[in-house]
C-alpha positions in Angstrom: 155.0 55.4 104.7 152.2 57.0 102.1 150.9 53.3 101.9 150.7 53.3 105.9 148.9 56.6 106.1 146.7 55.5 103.5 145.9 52.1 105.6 145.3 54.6 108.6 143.5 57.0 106.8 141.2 53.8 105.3 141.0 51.6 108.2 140.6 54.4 110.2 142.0 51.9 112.3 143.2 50.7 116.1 147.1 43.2 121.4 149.0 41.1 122.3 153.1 41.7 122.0 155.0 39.2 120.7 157.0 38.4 117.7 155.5 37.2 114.5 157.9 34.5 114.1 159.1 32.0 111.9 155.5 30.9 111.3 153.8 34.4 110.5 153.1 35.6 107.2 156.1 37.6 105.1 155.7 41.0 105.9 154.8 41.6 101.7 152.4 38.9 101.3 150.5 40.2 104.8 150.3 44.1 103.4 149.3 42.5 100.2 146.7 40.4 101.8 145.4 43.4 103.7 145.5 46.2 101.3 143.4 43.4 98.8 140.9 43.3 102.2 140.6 47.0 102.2 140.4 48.3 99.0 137.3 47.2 98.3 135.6 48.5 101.6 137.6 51.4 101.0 135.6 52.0 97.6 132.3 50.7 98.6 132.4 52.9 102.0 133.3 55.8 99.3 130.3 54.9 97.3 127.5 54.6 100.3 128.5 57.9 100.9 127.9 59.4 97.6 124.6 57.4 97.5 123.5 58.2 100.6 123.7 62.0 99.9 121.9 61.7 96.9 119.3 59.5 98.7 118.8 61.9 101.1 118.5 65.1 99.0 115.4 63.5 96.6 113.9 62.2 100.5 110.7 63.9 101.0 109.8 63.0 104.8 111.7 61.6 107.8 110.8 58.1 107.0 112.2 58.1 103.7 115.1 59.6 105.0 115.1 56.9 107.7 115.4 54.3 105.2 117.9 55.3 103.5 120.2 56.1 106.6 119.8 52.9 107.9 120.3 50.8 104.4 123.5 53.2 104.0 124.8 52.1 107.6 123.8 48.6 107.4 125.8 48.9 103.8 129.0 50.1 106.1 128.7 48.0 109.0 128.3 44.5 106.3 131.5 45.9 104.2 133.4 46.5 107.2 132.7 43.4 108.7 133.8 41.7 105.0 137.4 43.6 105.4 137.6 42.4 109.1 137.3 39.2 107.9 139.4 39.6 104.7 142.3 41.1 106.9 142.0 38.7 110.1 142.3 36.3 107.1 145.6 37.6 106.2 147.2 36.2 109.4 149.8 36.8 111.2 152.9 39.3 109.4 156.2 37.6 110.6 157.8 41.1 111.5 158.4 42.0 115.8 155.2 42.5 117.6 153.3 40.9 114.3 150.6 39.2 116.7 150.2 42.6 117.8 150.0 44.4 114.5 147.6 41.5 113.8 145.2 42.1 116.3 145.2 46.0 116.0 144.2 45.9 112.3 141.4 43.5 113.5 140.5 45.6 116.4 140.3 48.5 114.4 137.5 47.1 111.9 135.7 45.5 114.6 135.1 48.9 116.0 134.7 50.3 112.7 131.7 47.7 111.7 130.2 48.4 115.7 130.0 52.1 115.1 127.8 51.4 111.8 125.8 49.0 113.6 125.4 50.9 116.3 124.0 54.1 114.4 122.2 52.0 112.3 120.7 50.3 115.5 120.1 54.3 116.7 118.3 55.4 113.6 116.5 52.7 113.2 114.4 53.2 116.3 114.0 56.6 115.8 110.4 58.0 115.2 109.6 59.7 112.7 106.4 62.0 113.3 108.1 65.2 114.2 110.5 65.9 111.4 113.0 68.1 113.6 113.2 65.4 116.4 114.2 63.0 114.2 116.7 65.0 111.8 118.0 66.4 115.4 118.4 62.6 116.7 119.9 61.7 113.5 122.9 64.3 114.2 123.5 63.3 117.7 123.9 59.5 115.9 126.0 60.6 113.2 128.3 62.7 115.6 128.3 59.6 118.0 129.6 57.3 114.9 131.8 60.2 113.9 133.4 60.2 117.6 133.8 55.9 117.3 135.0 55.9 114.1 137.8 58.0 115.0 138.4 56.2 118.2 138.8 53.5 116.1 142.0 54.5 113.7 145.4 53.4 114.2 147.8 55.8 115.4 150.5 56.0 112.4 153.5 55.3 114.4 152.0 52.5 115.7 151.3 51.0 112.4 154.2 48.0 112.7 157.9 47.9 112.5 159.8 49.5 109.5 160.1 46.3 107.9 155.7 46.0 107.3 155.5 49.5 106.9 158.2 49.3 104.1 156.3 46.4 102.5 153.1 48.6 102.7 155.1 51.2 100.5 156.5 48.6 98.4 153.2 46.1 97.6 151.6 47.6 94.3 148.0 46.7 95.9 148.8 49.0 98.8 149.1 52.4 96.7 
């Protein structure tokens, strides 16, 4: 379960019902596959954030502050779009409903990667002349990414079966 919440907490993640079947991926070697997908956007999502604030405390004007916002979100929209790939890579788990689990995980980084873009897209047509337009337009877009990025996170008992969500405890790349 701590490896779940940490996938819900990381995906920040959101189908189709059906079973994973005989064809599907082992339910190990999918949270395996997924957790390898994540980590890395985990870390690098961690580390844009860290830049960014330092970035934007040694920013002198709006425009240099406007820069770096929008290389930070272009950062976060191009690593989540690597893990949505990395993670719709993984397949299918073979577990009940693992179509569903599937597309959910998918789903969720999808709208992870579209809330980046889209306040990347927002800052980046902002102008920059009056300094407390633009910082106050730049809070209405962060709290709008804020507000999709949550809408975008998997609700924990909806994170698969018991079987997944025991091989998400029990993978090694998971913890």
């Amino acid at each position: 379960m701590r490896a779940a919440r940490v996938l819900v907490v990381a995906v920040l993640a959101l189908g189709v019902a059906a079973c994973g079947g005989p064809d599907g991926v082992a339910p190990k070697t999918w949270a395996k596959q997924v957790c390898t997908a994540l980590t890395p956007w985990r870390a690098e999502i961690a580390d844009l954030t860290s830049k960014a604030q330092q970035q934007l405390q040694a920013a002198r004007t709006p425009a240099q502050t406007k820069t770096n916002i929008v290389d930070l979100l272009a950062g976060a929209e191009a690593s989540s779009e690597k893990a949505r790939t990395g993670v719709s890579g993984a397949g299918v788990p073979a577990v009940d409903d693992g179509p569903k689990v599937a597309e959910q995980f998918t789903a969720s980084l999808t709208k992870a990667r579209d809330a980046y873009g889209n306040a990347k897209r927002t800052v980046s047509g902002l102008p920059t002349e009056s300094a407390k337009t633009f910082y106050g337009e730049v809070s209405k877009a962060f709290s709008t990414l804020k507000d999709e990025y949550e809408r975008s996170a998997i609700d924990p008992s909806h994170v698969g079966p018991a079987d997944l969500q025991k091989a998400f405890d029990e993978v090694p790349e998971c913890r």
